[in-house]
C-alpha positions as CSV (number, residue, x, y, z in Angstrom):
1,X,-92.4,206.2,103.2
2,X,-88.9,204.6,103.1
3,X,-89.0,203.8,106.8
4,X,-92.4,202.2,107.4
5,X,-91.2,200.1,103.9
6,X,-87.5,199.7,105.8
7,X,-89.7,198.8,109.3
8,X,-91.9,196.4,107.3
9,X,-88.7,194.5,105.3
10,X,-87.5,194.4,109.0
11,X,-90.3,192.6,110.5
12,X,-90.6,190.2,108.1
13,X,-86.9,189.6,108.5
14,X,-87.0,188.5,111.9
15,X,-90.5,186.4,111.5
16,X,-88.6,184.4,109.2
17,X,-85.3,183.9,111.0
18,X,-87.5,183.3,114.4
19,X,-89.4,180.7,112.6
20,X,-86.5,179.1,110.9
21,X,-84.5,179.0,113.8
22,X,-86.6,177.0,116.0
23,X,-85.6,173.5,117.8
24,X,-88.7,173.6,120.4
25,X,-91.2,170.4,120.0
26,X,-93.5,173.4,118.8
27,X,-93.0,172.5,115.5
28,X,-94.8,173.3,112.0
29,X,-95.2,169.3,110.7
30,X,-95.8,169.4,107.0
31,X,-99.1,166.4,105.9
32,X,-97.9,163.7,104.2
33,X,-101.3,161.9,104.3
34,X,-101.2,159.1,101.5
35,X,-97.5,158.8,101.1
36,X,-96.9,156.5,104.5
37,X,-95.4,157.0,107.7
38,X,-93.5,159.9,109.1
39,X,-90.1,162.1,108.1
40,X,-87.9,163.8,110.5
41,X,-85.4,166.1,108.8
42,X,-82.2,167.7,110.4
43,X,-80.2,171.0,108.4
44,X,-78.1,173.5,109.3
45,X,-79.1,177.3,109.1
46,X,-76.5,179.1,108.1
47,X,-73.1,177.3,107.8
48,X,-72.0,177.1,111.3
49,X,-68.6,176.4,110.8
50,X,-67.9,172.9,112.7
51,X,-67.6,171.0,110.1
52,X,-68.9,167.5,109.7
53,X,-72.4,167.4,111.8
54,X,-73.3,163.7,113.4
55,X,-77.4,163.3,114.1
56,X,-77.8,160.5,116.4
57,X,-81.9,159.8,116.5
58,X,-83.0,157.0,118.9
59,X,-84.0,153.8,117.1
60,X,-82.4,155.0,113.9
61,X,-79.0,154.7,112.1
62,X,-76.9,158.0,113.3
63,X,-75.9,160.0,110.2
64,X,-73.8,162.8,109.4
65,X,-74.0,166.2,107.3
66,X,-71.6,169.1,106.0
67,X,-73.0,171.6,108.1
68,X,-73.5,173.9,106.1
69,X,-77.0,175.7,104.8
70,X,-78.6,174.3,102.4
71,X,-78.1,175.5,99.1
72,X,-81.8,176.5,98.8
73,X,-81.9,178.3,102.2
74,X,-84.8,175.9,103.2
75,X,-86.0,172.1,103.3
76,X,-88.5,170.8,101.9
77,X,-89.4,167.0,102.9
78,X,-87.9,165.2,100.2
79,X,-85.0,167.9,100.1
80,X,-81.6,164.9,99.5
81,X,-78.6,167.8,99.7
82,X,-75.2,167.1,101.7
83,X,-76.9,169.9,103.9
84,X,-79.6,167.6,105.3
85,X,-80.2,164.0,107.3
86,X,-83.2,162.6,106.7
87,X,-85.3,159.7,108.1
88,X,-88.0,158.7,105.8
89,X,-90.8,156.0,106.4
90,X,-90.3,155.8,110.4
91,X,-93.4,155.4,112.9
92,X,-95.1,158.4,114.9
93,X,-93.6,158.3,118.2
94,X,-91.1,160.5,120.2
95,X,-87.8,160.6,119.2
96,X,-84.5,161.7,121.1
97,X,-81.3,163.4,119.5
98,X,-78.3,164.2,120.1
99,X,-76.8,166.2,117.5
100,X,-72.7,167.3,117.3
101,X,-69.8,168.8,115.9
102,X,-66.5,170.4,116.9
103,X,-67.6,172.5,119.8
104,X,-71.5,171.9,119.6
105,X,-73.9,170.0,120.5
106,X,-77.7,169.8,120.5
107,X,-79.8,167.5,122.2
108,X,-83.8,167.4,123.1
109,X,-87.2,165.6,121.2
110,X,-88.9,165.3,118.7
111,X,-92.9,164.3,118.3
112,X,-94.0,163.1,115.1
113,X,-97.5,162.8,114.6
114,X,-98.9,159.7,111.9
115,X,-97.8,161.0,108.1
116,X,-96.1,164.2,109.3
117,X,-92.7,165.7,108.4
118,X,-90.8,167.5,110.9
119,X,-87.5,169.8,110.0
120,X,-85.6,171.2,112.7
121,X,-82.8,173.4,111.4
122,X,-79.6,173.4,114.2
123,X,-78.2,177.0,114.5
124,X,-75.4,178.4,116.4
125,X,-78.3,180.2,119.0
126,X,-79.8,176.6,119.6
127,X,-76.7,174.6,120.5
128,X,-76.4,173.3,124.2
């Protein structure tokens, strides 16, 4: 009994961390029908220990973040923490970034369909 309950605890471990660790365009985009245009969220998993994180988004002011994870362990869209950059009322479209810190950097896409939020959380295992 304590195995298949030490098995299942173990599973749902690593469906959590593989979906929370994610930085593929494959993304899970929250609706915001009703409430305008689009949100693209940035936050660290885990504090990755670089220090000061600079998101630089294509068409939008670059902005910065401790790096560390979030004090509730996940974002929510209108999450405002030190933890998190945020971009709130931009157009669907495709966006680049280029994410970085002492001896990291990210870089790739994001789509953003009309009213969605997108969260992509930057982890050690998804740096360049």
């Amino acid at each position: 009994m304590k195995t298949s309950l030490k098995l299942i605890t173990l599973f749902a471990f690593t469906l959590l961390m593989t979906a929370c660790s994610s930085d593929d365009d494959n993304t899970e985009n929250q609706s915001l029908e009703g409430q305008g245009q689009s949100q693209l969220i940035f936050s660290a998993f885990g504090d990755i220990g670089c220090g000061v994180i600079t998101v630089a988004v294509d068409q939008l002011v670059t902005k910065t973040m401790d790096g560390q994870d979030p004090a509730n362990g996940f974002v929510y869209c209108q999450d405002s923490s030190a933890s998190v950059v945020q971009w709130m009322d931009i157009p669907a479209g495709t966006y680049t970034y280029v994410a970085s810190c002492s001896g990291y950097t990210w870089t790739g896409t994001r789509t953003l369909g009309s009213g969605s939020c997108s969260n992509l959380s930057l982890t050690v295992g998804s740096a360049d």
